[in-house]
N, C-alpha and C positions, 0 to 999 in steps of 0.2 A: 329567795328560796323558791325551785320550780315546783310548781303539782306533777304529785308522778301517779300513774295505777298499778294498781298491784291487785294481785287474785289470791284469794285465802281459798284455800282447798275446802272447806267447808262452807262459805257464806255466799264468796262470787267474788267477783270485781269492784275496787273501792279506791278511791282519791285519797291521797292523803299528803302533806309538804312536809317536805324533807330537805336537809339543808345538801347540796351537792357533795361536797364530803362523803355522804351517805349514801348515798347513790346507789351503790353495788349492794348493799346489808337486806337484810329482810326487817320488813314493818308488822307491826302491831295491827290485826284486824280490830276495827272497833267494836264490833258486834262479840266476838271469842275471846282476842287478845292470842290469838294465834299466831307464829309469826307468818308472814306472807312473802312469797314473790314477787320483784318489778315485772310487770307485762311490759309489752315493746309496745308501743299505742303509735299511729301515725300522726304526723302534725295537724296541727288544725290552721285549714288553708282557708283564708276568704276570698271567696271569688264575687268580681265587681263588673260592672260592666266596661266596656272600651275606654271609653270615655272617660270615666273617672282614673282610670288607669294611668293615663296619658296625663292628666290635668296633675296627678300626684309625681307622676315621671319626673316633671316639666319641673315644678316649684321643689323635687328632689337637689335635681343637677342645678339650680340654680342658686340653691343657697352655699353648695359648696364651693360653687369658681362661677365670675358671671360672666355673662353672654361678649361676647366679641363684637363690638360695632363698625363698621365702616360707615366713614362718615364723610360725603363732599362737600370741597374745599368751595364758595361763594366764587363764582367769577370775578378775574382781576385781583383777588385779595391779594397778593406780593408777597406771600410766603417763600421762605426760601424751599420747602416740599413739595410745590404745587410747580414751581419754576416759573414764575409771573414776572412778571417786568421787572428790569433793571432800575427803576425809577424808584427813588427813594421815597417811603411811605412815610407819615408818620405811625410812630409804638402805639400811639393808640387813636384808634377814628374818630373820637367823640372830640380830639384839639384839633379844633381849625386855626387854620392860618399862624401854627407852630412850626 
């Protein structure tokens, strides 16, 4: 449910939750019990420094898709991506003399 303001013509300006449904209706001042107006209020913006900005950016875009790495292939390794020697490797480096 958001806080909205509204302005009772007798009291001033007062906060009060209201379920979005409701939105467009007049509110009850709690001082009269008058019904009131929604005021248009602007957002409440927090402003931070550079830095922090950027550090929120960063750990933003990163939890939804991750980073792209290029990554180079060791010299000689014999993959067929890398286009390495024609000489038969073994599957895995750790069997010698397989």
């Amino acid at each position: 449910m958001p806080l909205y303001n509204y302005v009772c013509s007798t009291c001033g300006p007062f906060d009060a939750w209201s379920p979005m449904a409701h939105a467009d209706s007049p509110c009850a001042c709690p001082d009269c019990n008058r019904p009131s107006t929604r005021d248009v209020a602007a957002p409440h913006l927090s402003l931070m420094n550079g830095t922090l900005r950027k550090a929120l950016t960063r750990s933003e875009s990163s939890t939804s898709e991750p980073k792209r790495v290029k990554r180079a292939h060791l010299a000689n390794c014999g993959c067929k991506m890398c286009g390495g020697s024609k000489k038969s490797s073994p599957m895995r480096r750790w069997m010698i003399g397989h």
